[in-house]
N, C-alpha and C positions, 0 to 999 in steps of 0.2 A: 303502313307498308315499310318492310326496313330497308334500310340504305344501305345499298351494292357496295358504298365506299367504306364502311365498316366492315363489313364482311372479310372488304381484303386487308384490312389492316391486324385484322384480330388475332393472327398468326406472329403479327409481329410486335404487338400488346403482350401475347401471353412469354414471350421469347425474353422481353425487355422484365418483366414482371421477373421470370425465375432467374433470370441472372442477378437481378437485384435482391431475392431471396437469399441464392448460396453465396454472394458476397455479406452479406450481414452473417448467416451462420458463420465462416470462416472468421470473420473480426469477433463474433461472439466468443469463438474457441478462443483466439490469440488476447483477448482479454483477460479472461476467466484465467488463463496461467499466467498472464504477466502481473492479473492482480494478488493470484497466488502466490509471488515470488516476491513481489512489492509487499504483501504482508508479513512473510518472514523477514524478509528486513528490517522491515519497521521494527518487529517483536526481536529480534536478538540485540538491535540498534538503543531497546530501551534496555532488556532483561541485561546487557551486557555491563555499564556503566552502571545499573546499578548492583549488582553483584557486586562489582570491583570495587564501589564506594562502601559497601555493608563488609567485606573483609578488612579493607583500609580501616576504617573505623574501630572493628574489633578489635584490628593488632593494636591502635590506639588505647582501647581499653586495657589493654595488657600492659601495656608501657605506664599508661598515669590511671591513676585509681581516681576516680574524681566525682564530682555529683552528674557533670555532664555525663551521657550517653554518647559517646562516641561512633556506636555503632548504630543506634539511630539515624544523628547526623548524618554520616557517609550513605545509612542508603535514603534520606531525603536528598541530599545533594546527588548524587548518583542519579538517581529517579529522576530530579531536575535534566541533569546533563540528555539522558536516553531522552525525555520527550521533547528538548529543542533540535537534537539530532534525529529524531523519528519527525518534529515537524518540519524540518528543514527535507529530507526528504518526501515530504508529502508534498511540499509547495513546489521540488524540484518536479516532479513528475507531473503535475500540474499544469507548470510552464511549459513543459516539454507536448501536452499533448494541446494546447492552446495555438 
């Protein structure tokens, strides 16, 4: 036989239930573009630094004729620089949501 004390709570089971539904969709949405936005950062944070190091480099080629590749260097270093700034932002947001 079922229990009269369930019956009346079930109304308010199913109340608690969809509110905890459309609050997870809503932090669903606010994720999905904050991690969209945290990813362009991340990707100009690398592409940026190493651009700047793979032009530095060039212009070095131009100035000394040498065995070294200058333009290489600049975008290993460059490359270097963007992913401790790309993970330095990754560890920031990290802590932030910890």
């Amino acid at each position: 036989m079922p229990d009269p004390k369930k019956k009346e709570k079930l109304p308010e089971i199913i109340e608690e239930k969809c509110r905890k539904r459309l609050e997870a969709e809503e932090h669903k949405q606010e994720s999905f573009f904050f991690g969209l936005g945290l990813f362009g950062t991340v990707g100009w944070s690398v592409a940026i630094p190493t651009v700047l190091g793979t032009l530095l480099g060039r212009w070095l080629d131009t100035l000394h004729r040498s065995e070294t590749s200058w333009t290489i260097t600049g975008l290993i270093v460059g490359l270097a620089i963007g992913c401790l700034v790309a993970w330095h932002w990754i560890t920031k947001h990290g802590r932030e949501e910890s």
